[in-house]
DRENRO-102055 format. One record per residue (C-alpha): residue in one letter; x, y, z. Coordinates in nm, 3 decimals. Example, Ala and Ser with C-alpha at 12.3 -4.5 7.8 and 13.67 -1.06 7.14 Angstrom:
! DRENRO-102055
<node residu="a" X="1.230" Y="-0.450" Z="0.780"/>
<node residu="s" X="1.367" Y="-0.106" Z="0.714"/>
END
This chain:
! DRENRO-102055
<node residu="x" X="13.642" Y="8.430" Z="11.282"/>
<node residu="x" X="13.980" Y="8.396" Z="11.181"/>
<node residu="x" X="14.099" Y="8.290" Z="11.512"/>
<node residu="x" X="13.801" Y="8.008" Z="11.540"/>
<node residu="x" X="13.849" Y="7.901" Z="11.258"/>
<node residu="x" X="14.223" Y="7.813" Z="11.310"/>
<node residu="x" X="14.136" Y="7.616" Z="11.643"/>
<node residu="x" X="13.932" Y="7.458" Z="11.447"/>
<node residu="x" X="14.154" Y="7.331" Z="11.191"/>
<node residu="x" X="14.420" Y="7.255" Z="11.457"/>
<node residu="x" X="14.166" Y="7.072" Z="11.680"/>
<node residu="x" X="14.130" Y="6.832" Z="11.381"/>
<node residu="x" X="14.488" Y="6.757" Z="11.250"/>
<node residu="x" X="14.509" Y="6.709" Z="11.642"/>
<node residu="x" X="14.242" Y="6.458" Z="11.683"/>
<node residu="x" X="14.342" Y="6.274" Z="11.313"/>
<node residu="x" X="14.704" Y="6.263" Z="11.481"/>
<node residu="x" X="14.639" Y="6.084" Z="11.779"/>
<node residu="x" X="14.290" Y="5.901" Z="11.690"/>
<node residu="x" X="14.524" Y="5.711" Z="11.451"/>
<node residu="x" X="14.781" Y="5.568" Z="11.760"/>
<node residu="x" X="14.775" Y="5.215" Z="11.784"/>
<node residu="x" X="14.577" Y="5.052" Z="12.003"/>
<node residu="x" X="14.669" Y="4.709" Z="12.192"/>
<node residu="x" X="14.462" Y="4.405" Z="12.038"/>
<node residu="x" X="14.377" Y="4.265" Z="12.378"/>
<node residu="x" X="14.194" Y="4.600" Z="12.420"/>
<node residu="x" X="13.832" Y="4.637" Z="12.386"/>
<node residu="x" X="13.573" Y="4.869" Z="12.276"/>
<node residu="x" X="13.875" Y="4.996" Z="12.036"/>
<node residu="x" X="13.704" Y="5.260" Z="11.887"/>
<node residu="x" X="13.572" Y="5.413" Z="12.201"/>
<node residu="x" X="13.884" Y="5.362" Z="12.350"/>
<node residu="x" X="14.084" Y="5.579" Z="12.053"/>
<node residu="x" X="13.880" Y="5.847" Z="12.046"/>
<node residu="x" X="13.887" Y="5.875" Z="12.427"/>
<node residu="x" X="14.272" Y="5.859" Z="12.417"/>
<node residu="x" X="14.285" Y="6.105" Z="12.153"/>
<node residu="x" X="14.052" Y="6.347" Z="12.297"/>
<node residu="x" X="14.258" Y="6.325" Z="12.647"/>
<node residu="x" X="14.577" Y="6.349" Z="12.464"/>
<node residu="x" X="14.450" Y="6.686" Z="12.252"/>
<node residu="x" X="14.325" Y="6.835" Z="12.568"/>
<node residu="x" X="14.670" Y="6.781" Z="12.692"/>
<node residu="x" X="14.861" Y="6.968" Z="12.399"/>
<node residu="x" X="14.631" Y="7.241" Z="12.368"/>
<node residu="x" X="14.704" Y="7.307" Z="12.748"/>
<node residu="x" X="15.043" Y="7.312" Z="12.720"/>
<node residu="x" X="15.004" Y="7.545" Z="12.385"/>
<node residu="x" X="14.766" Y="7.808" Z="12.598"/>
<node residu="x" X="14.998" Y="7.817" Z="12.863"/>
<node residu="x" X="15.322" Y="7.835" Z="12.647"/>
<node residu="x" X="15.130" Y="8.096" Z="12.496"/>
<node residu="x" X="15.049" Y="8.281" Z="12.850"/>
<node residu="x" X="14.627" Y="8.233" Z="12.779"/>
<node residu="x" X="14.616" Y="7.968" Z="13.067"/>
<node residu="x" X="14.741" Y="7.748" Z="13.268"/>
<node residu="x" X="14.779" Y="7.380" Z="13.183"/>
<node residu="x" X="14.599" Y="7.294" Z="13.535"/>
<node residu="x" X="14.356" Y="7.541" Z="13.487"/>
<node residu="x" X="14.260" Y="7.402" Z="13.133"/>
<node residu="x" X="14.229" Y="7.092" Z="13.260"/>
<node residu="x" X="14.025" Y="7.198" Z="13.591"/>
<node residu="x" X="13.792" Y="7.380" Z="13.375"/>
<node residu="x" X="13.664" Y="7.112" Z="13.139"/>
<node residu="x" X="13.661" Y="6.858" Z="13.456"/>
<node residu="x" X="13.455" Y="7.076" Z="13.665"/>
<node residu="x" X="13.200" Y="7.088" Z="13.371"/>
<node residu="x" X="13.165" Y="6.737" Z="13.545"/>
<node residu="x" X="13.021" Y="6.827" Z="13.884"/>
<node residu="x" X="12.734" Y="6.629" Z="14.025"/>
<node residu="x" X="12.488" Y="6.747" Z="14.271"/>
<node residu="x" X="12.430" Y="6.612" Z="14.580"/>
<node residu="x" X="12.083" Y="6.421" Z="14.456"/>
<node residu="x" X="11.931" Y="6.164" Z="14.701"/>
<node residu="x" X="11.769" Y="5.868" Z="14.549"/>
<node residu="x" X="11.506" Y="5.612" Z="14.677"/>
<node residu="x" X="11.800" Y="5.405" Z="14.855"/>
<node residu="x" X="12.042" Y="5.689" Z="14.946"/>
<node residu="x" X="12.074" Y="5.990" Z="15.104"/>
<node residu="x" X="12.315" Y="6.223" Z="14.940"/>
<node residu="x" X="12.469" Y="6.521" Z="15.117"/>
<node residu="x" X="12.759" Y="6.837" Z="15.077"/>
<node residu="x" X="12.894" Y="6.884" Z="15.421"/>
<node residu="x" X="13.273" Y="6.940" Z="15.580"/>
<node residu="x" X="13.472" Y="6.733" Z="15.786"/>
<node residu="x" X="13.682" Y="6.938" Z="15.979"/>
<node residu="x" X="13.674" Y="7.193" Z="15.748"/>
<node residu="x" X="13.711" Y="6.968" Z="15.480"/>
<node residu="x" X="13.380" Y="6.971" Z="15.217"/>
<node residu="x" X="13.322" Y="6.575" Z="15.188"/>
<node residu="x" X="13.026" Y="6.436" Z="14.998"/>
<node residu="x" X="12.846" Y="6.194" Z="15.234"/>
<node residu="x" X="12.641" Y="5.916" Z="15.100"/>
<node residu="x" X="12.408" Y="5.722" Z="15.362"/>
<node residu="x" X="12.172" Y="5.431" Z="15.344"/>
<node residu="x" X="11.789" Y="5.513" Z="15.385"/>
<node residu="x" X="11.710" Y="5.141" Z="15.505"/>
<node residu="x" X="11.692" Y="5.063" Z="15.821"/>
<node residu="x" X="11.933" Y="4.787" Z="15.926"/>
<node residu="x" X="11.955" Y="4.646" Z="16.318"/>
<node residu="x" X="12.353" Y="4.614" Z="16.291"/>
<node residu="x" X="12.585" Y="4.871" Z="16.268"/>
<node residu="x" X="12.717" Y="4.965" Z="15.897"/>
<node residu="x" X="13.066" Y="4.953" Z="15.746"/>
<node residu="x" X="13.213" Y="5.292" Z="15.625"/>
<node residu="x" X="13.418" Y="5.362" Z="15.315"/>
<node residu="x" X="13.608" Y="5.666" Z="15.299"/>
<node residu="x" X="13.711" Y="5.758" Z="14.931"/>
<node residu="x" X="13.963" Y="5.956" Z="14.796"/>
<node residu="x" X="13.927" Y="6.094" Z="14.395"/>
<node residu="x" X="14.210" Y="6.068" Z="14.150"/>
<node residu="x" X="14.342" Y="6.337" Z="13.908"/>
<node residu="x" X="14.709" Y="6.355" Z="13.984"/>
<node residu="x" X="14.677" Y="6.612" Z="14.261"/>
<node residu="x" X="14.591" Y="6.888" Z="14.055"/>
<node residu="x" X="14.225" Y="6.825" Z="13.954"/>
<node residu="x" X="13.927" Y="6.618" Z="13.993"/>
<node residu="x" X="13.635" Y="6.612" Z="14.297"/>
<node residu="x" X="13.478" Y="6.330" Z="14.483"/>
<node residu="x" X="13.130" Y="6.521" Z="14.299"/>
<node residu="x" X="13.270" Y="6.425" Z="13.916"/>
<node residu="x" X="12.995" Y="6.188" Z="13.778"/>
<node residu="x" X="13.234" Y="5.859" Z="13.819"/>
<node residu="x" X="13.279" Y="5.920" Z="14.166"/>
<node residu="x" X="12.939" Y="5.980" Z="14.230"/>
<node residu="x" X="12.845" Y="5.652" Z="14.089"/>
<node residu="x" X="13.096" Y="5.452" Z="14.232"/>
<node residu="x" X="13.032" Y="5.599" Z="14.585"/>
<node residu="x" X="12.680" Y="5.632" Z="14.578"/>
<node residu="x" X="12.665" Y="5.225" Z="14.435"/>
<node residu="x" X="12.914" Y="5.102" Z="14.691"/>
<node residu="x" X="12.678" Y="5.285" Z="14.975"/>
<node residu="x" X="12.403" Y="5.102" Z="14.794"/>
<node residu="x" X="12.509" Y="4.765" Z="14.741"/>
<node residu="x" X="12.681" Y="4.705" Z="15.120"/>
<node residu="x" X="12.489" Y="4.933" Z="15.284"/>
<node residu="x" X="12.745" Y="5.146" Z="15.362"/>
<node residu="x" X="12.830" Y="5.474" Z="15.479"/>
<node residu="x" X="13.065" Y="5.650" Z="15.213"/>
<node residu="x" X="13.266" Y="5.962" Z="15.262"/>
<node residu="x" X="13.417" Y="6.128" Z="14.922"/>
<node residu="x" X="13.661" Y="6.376" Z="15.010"/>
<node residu="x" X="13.766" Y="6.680" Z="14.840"/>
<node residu="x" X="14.118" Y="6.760" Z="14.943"/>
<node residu="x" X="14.299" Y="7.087" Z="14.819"/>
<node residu="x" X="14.483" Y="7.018" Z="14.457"/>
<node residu="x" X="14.785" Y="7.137" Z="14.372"/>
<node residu="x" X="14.958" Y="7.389" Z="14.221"/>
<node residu="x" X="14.743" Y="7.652" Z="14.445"/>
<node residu="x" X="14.808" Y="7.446" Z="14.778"/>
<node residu="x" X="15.124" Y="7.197" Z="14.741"/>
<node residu="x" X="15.250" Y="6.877" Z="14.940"/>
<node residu="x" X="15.157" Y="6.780" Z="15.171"/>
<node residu="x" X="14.832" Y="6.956" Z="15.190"/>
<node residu="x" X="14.615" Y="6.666" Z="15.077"/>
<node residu="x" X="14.715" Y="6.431" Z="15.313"/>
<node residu="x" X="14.654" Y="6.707" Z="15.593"/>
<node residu="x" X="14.289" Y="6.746" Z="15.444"/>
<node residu="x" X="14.252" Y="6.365" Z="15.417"/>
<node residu="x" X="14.418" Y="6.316" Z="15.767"/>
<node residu="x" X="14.197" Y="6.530" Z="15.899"/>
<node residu="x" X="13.875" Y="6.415" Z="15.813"/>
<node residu="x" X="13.940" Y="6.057" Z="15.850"/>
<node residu="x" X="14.075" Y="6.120" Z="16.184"/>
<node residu="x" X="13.719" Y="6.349" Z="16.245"/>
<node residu="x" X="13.518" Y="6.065" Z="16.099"/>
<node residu="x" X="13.701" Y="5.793" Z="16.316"/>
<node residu="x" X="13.568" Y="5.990" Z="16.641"/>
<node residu="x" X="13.325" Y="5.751" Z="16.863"/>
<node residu="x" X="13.060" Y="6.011" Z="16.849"/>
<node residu="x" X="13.072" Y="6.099" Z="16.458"/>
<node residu="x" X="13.039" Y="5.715" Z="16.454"/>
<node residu="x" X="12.765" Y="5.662" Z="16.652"/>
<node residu="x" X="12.617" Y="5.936" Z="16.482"/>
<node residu="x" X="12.589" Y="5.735" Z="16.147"/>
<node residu="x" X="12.580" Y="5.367" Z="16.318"/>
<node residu="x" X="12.956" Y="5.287" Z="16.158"/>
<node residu="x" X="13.069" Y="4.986" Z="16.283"/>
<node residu="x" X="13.451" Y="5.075" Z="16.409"/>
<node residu="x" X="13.574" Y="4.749" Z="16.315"/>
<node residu="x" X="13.438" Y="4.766" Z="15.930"/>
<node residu="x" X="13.618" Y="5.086" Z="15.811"/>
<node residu="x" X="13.831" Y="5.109" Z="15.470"/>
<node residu="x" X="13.990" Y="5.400" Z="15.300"/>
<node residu="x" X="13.992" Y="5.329" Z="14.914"/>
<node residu="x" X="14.132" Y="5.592" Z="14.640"/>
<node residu="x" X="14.262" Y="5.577" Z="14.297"/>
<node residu="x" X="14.529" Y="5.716" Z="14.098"/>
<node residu="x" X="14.665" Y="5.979" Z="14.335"/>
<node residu="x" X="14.363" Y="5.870" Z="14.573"/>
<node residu="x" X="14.518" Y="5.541" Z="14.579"/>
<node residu="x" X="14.859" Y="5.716" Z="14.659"/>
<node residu="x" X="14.691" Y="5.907" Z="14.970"/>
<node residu="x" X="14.544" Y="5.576" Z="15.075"/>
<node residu="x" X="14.834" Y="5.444" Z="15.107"/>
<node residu="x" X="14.980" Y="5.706" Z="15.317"/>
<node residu="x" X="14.722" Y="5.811" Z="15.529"/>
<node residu="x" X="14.722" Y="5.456" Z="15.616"/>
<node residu="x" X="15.049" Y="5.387" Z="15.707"/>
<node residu="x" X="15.029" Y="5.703" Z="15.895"/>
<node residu="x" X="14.727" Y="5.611" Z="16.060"/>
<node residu="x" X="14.849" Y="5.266" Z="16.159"/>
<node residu="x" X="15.158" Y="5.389" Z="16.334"/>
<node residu="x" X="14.925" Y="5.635" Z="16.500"/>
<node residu="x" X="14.829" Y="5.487" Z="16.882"/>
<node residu="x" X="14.511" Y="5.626" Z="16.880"/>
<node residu="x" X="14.418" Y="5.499" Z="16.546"/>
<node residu="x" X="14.627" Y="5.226" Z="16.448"/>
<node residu="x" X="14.317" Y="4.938" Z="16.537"/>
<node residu="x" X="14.053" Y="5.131" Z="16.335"/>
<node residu="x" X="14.104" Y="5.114" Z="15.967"/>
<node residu="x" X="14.057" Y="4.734" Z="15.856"/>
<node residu="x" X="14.104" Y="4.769" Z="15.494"/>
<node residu="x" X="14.253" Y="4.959" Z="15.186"/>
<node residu="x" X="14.220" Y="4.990" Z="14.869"/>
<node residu="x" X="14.383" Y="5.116" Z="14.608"/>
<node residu="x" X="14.328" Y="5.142" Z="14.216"/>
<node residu="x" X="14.606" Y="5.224" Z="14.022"/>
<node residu="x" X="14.828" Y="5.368" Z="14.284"/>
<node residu="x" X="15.123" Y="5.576" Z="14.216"/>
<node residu="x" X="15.388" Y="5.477" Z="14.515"/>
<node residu="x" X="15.709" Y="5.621" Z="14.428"/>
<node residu="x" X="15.860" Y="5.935" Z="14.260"/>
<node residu="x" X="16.255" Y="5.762" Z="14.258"/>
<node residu="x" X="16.291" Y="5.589" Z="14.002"/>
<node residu="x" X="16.102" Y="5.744" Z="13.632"/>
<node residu="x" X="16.282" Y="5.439" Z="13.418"/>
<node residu="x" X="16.074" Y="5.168" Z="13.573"/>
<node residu="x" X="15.974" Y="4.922" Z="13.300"/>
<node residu="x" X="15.623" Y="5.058" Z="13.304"/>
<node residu="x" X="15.764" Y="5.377" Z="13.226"/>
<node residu="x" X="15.912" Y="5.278" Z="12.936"/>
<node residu="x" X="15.675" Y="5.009" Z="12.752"/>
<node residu="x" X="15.397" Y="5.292" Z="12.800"/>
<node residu="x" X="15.542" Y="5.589" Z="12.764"/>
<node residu="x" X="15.288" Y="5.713" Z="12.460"/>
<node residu="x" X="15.076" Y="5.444" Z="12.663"/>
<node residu="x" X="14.682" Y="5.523" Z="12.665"/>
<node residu="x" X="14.531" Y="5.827" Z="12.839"/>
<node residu="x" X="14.824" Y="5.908" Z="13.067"/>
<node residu="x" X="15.162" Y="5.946" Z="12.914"/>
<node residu="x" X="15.490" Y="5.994" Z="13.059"/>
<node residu="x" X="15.542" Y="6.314" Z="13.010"/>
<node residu="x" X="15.199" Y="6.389" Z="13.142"/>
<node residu="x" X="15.250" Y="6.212" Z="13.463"/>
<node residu="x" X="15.605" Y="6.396" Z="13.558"/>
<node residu="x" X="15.434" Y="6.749" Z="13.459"/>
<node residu="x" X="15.149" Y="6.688" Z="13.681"/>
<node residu="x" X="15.327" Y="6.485" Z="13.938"/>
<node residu="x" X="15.574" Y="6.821" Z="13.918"/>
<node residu="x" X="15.307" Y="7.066" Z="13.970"/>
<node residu="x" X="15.212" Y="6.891" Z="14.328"/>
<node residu="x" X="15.587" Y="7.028" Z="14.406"/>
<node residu="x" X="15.650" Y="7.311" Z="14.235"/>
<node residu="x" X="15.629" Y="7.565" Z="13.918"/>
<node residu="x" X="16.001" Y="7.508" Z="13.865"/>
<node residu="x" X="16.053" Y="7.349" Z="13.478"/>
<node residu="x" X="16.371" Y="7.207" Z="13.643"/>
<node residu="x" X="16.230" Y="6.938" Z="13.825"/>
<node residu="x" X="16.022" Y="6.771" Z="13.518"/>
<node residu="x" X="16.313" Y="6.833" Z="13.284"/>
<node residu="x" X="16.534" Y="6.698" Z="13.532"/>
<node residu="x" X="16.283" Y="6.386" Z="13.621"/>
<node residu="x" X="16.220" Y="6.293" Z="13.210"/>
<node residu="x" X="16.628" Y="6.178" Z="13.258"/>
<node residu="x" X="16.602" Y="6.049" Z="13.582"/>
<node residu="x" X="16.838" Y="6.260" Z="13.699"/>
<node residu="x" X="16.609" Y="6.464" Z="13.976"/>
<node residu="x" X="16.700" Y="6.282" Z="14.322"/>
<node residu="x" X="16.963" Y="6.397" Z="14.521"/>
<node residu="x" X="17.320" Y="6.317" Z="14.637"/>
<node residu="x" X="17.182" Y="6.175" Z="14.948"/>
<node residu="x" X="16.918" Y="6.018" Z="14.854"/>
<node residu="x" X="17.067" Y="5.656" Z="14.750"/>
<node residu="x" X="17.007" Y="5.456" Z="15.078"/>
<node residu="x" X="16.649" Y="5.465" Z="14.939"/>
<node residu="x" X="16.701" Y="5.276" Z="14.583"/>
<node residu="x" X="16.671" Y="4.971" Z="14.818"/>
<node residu="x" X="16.285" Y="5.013" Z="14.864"/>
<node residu="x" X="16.206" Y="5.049" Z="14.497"/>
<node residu="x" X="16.467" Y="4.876" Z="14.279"/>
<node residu="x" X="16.196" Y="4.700" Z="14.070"/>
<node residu="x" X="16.465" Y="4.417" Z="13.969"/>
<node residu="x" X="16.433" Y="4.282" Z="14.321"/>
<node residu="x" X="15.998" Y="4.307" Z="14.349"/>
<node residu="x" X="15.873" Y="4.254" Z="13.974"/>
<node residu="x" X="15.766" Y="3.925" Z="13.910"/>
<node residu="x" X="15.998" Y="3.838" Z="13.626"/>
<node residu="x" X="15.712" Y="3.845" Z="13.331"/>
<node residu="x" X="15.743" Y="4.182" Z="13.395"/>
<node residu="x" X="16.079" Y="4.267" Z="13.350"/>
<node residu="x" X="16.098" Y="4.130" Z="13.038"/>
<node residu="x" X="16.479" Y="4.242" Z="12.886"/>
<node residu="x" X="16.489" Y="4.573" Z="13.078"/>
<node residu="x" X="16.860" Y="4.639" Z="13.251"/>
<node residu="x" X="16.801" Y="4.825" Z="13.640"/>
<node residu="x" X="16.995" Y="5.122" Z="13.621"/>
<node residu="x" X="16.984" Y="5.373" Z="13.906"/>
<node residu="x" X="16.888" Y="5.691" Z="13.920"/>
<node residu="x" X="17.168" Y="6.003" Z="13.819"/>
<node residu="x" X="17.201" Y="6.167" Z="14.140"/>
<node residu="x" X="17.299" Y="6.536" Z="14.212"/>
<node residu="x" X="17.221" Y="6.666" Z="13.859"/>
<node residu="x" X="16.924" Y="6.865" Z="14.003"/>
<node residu="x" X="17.083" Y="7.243" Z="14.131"/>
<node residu="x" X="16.767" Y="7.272" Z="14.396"/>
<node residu="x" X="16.651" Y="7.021" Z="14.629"/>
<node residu="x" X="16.277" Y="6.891" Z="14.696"/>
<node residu="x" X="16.292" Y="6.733" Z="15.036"/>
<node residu="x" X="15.921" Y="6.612" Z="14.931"/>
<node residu="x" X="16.140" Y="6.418" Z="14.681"/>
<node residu="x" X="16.254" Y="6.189" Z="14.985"/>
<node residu="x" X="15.925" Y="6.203" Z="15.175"/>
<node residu="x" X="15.725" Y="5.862" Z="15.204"/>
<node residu="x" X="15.454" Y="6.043" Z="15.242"/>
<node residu="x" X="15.486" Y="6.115" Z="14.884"/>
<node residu="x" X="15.603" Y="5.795" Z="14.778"/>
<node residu="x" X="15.507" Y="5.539" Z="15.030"/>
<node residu="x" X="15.700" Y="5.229" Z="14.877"/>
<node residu="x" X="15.963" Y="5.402" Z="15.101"/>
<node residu="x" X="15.850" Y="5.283" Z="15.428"/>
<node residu="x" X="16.069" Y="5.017" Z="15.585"/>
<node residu="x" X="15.969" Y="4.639" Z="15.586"/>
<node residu="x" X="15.865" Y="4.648" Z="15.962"/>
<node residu="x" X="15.632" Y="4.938" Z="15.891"/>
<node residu="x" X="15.492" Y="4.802" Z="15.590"/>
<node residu="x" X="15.392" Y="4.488" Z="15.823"/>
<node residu="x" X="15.111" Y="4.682" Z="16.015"/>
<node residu="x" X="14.931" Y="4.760" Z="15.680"/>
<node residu="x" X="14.582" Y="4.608" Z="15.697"/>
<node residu="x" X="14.407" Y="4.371" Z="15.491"/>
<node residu="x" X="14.491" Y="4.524" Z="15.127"/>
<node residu="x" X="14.290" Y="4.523" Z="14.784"/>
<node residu="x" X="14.498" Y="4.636" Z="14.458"/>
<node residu="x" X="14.453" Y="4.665" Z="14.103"/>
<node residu="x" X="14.716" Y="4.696" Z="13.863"/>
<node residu="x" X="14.683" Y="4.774" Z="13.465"/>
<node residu="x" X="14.944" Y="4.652" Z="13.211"/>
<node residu="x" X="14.932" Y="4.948" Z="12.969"/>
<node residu="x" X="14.943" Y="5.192" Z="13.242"/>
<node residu="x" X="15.285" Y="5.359" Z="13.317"/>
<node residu="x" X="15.200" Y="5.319" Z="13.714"/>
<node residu="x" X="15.160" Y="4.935" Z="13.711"/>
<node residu="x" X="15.512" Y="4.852" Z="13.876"/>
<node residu="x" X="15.430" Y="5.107" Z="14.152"/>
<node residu="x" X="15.153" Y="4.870" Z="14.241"/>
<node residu="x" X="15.324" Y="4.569" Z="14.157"/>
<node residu="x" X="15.659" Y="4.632" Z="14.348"/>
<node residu="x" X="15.383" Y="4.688" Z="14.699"/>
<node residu="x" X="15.225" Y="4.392" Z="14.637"/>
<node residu="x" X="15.540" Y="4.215" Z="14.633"/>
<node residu="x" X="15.650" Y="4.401" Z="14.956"/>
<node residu="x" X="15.334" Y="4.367" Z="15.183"/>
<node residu="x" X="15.300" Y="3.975" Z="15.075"/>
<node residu="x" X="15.676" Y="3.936" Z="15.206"/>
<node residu="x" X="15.581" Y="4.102" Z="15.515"/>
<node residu="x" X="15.276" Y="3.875" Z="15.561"/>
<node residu="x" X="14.992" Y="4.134" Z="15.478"/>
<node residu="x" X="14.707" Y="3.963" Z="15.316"/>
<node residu="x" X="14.675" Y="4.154" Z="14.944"/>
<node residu="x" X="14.431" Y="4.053" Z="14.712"/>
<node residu="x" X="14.570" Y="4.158" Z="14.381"/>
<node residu="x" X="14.378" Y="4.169" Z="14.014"/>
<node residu="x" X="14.581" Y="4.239" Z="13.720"/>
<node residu="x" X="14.409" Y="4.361" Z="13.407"/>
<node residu="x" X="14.581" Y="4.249" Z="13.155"/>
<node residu="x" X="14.377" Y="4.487" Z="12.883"/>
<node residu="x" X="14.300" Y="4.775" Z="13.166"/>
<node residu="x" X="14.489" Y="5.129" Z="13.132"/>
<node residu="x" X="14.505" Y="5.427" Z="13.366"/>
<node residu="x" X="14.197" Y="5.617" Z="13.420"/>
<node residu="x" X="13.953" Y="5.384" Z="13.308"/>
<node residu="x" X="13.733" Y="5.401" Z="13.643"/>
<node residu="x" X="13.662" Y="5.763" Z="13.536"/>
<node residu="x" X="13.479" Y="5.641" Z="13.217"/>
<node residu="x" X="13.166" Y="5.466" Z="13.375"/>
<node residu="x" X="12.877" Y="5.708" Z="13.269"/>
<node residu="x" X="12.735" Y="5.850" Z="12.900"/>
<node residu="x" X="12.902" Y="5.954" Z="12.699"/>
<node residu="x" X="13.271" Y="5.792" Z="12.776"/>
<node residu="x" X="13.148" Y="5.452" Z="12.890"/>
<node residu="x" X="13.386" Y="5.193" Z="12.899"/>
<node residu="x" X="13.300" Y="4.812" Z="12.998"/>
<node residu="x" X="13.683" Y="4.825" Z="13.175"/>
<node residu="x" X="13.607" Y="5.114" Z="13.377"/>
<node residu="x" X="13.263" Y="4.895" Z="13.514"/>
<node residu="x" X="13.446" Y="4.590" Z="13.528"/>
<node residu="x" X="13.711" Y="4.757" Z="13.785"/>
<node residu="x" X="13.490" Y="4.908" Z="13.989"/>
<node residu="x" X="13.283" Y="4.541" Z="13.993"/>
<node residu="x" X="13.594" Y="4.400" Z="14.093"/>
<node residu="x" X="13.672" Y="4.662" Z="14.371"/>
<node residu="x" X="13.291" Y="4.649" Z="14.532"/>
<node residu="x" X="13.296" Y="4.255" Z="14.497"/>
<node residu="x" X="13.585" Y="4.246" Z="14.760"/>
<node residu="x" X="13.439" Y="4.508" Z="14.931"/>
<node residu="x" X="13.093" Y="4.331" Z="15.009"/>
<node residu="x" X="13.349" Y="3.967" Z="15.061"/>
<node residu="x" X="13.594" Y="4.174" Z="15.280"/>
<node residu="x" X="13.418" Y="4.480" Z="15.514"/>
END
């Protein structure tokens, strides 16, 4: 009893602690919003206690209370839900039940949760996929990719690569009446990173380069350079996701080693020879100013880091580091960006780069939208911002596919 009862009391000097951060004014649905935020932010702590302690992991913590999440695979009047693999890769496949004379587009979807937790079965996913298969009459894949730390990079993008390139067969195609010329890959938050690179991987693939029209990404992380951005600094207590939460997790898709996240908190984790790549993500020269505000560019410390990460220099990790004349096959491009979210120059600085390369991006900016919101769509965490992006992102969808 003893023991409960002391959780207990820490659980609530926890929650009074961070239920009482401020919130932004522009922000609404405060009150939901705070106690979301604090609730995320407690979880976090207590993770890190019970593994400082050697009771858990943080990761597993985390996995545990997101897998209390899980959906089954429940068909409805309109849709046909399903639990199969691609490829050896279990994929939740959601399939219109009306007949239609054309051939349908295809959306293949990729879950957030920082590489280390999260399933395309969660309840937000479900919804989103299972509305966007609704409302364009779509075929939608949701892919669940290994998570790190059990399986590290790059295995996600060889689970994703796989089953997109398994999908993209002519046969599987036929097989569900996908139009080849109406296909997408969409993702968020670490989803949105594997979009990105799967894409540009795809596109400079011979074989597949003509049959992805579209991608989407929501709150994309695109580089692991440069941890001073401006983004990084202005919300570094920022809502839901922190910055210290980001390089831990971010960290644990690489390694166990505490000398990488202490080393990336001072920006001093890239090595000697990685400088010729400050070019591709030296936000002074792709923010829009507004966004710099009075923030100095300072490059990363280099060699401070005793091991080396070649993932550190991969751009299939970070794929802002693709060159200008692979950036230009990138196909017709949908991104949001959220101002209190300590990603939003990652997706800032690519929209920059793929307009001056002549890729069409639509772009919406949430001026009042934070990291993670698309995860709060269903009782109890539901949050008008998390419906409003993924209105937004099926709007251009149905306009665009």
């Amino acid at each position: 009893m003893g023991c409960k009862t002391l959780f207990f009391a820490l659980s609530c000097i926890l929650f009074a602690y961070y239920i009482s951060a401020p919130i932004p004014e522009n922000v609404e649905e405060t009150w939901k919003v705070g106690t979301i935020n604090a609730l995320v932010k407690m979880v976090s702590f207590m993770a890190t206690l019970f593994e400082n302690i050697g009771l858990m992991k943080y990761e597993e913590v985390l996995s545990t209370l997101v897998k209390l999440d899980v959906t089954k695979p429940i068909s409805d009047e309109s849709i046909t839900v399903t639990d199969t693999t691609f490829s050896g890769i279990p994929v939740r496949l959601y399939l219109p039940k009306r007949k239609s004379e054309r051939q349908r587009p295809a959306v293949i979807y990729l879950h957030g949760g920082a590489f280390i937790i999260g399933s395309c079965k969660n309840s937000a996913y479900d919804l989103l996929n299972r509305e966007t298969a609704n409302k364009l009459d779509a075929v939608v894949v949701g892919v669940d990719f290994r998570l790190s730390p059990q399986y590290y990079f790059p295995a996600p993008i060889e689970d994703v690569l796989s089953v997109v390139k398994f999908f993209l067969q002519d046969k599987i195609l036929e097989r569900y009446r996908v139009d080849p010329m109406r296909i997408c890959i969409a993702g968020d938050s670490c989803g949105a990173t594997l979009t990105a690179t799967v894409t540009q991987l795809l596109k400079n693939d011979p074989v597949f380069k003509n049959k992805i029209k579209a991608q989407a990404l929501i709150y994309p992380g695109l580089q692991v350079i440069d941890s001073f951005m401006p983004s990084h600094q202005e919300n570094e207590h920022g809502l839901l996701l922190t910055r210290d939460m980001a390089i831990k997790m971010l960290c644990l898709h690489l390694t166990r080693d505490e000398a990488l996240p202490q080393a990336m908190r001072k920006n001093q984790h890239m090595p000697q020879e990685s400088r010729h790549l400050f070019k591709f993500v030296n936000w002074s020269n792709f923010l829009p100013d507004k966004y710099k505000k009075n923030y100095i560019y300072m490059e990363p410390v280099l060699g401070k880091l005793h091991l080396s990460y070649s993932a550190l220099l991969d751009s299939r990790l970070s794929p802002l580091l693709v060159n200008d004349s692979q950036l230009q096959k990138c196909p017709l491009t949908y991104i949001v960006t959220c101002q209190y979210d300590i990603l939003r120059d990652d997706g800032l600085m690519y929209v920059t780069r793929l307009q001056n390369v002549g890729v069409n991006v639509v772009h919406d900016h949430l001026e009042d939208g934070f990291h993670g919101a698309l995860s709060f769509m269903s009782s109890p965490f539901y949050l008008q911002l998390g419906i409003r992006i993924k209105d937004k992102y099926i709007s251009w969808l149905e306009e665009n596919l």
